[in-house]
Every structure is written in structure tokens, then in C-alpha cells.
C-alpha positions in Angstrom: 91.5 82.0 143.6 88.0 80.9 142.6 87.7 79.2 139.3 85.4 81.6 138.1 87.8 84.3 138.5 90.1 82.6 136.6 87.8 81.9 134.0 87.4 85.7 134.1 91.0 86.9 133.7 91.2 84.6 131.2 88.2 86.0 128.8 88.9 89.2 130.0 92.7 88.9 128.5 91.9 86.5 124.9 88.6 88.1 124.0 90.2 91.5 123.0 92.8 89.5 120.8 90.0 87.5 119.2 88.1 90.1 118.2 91.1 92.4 116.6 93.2 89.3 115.4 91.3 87.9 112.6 90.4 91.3 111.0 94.1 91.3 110.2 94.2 88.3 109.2 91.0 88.7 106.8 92.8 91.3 105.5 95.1 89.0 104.7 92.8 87.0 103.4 91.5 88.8 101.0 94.7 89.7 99.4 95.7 86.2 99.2 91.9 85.3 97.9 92.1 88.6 95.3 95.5 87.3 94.0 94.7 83.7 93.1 91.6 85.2 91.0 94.1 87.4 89.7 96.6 84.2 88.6 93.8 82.0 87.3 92.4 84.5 85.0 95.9 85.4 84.2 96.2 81.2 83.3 93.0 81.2 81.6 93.7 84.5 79.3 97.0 82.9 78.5 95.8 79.4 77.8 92.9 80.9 75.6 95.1 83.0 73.2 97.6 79.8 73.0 94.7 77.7 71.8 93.4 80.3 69.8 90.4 80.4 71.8 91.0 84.2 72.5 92.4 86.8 69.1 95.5 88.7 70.2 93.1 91.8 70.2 91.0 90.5 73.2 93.8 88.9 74.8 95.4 92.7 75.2 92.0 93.8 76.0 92.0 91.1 79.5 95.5 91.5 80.4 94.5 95.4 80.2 91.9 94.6 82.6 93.9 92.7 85.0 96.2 95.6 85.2 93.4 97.8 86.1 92.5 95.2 89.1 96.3 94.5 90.2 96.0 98.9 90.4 92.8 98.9 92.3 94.3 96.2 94.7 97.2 98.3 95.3 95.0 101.7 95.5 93.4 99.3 98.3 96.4 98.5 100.4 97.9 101.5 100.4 97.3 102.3 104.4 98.1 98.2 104.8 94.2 97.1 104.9 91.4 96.3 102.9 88.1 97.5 103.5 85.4 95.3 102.7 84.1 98.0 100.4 87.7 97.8 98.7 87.2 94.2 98.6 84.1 93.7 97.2 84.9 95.8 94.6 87.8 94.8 93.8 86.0 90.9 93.4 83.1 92.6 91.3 85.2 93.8 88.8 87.6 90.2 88.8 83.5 88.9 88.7 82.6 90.9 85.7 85.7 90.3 83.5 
């Protein structure tokens, strides 16, 4: 067999797994990227109404908002991906609180 056959089967067999493989995995990604925004604002909420930083009142009012992110994330990955739309919406409103 020629080596440019080879090299043919070859990108003719991995290309097709390169280009669905890391849209699962960005999927993934996102989740994973979504969910640490989600614990540091949870730290930062909770560090901010220990030091006083933050009244009880607007303390409830951020940990309301998470919930309404931790919901949209799930809304989201109900069919078991994320759509970029999803995902960029689901970061603008972690962006805005």
C-alpha cells in the first residue's frame, strides 16, 4: 500500500471523530465552566453576608438569583446538551448578577 493511501484511511477514519468529539466535550465544558461561576458567586454571596458586606435582604435576593441560573442550566440540559444560545445565556445572566 502507498503511503498516501494510508495517510488517507487514516484522515478519512479520525477526521469524523474530531469534528463530533469535542462538541461533546464542549458541552461538557460549559457545564463544568457554568458551575464554578455558579460556586464562586455562591462563596462570594456567602462571604459578603458573613462580613456584613451584604444585609440578609440582599443576600436572599442573590441566592434567589442563583436558583433562577441553577433552573435555567437545568432547563438547558434537559435533552443532554447545551446550545451555545443556552450557554451564553445562561453566562449573561451569571455576568449580570
Amino acid at each position: 500500500m502507498k503511503p498516501t493511501t494510508v495517510l488517507s484511511a487514516l484522515l478519512v477514519g479520525v477526521l469524523p471523530g474530531l469534528a463530533f468529539g469535542p462538541a461533546a466535550d464542549n458541552d461538557t465544558d460549559s457545564t463544568k465552566r457554568i458551575d464554578k461561576g455558579q460556586e464562586r458567586q455562591d462563596q462570594r454571596i456567602e462571604r459578603g453576608a458573613k462580613s456584613g458586606d451584604l444585609t440578609k435582604k440582599e443576600a436572599r435576593r442573590l441566592d434567589k438569583s442563583q436558583d433562577r441560573i441553577d433552573a435555567a442550566e437545568r432547563q438547558a440540559m434537559k435533552d443532554g446538551k447545551m446550545t451555545k444560545e443556552e450557554r451564553a445565556r445562561i453566562e449573561k445572566m451569571q455576568d449580570e448578577q
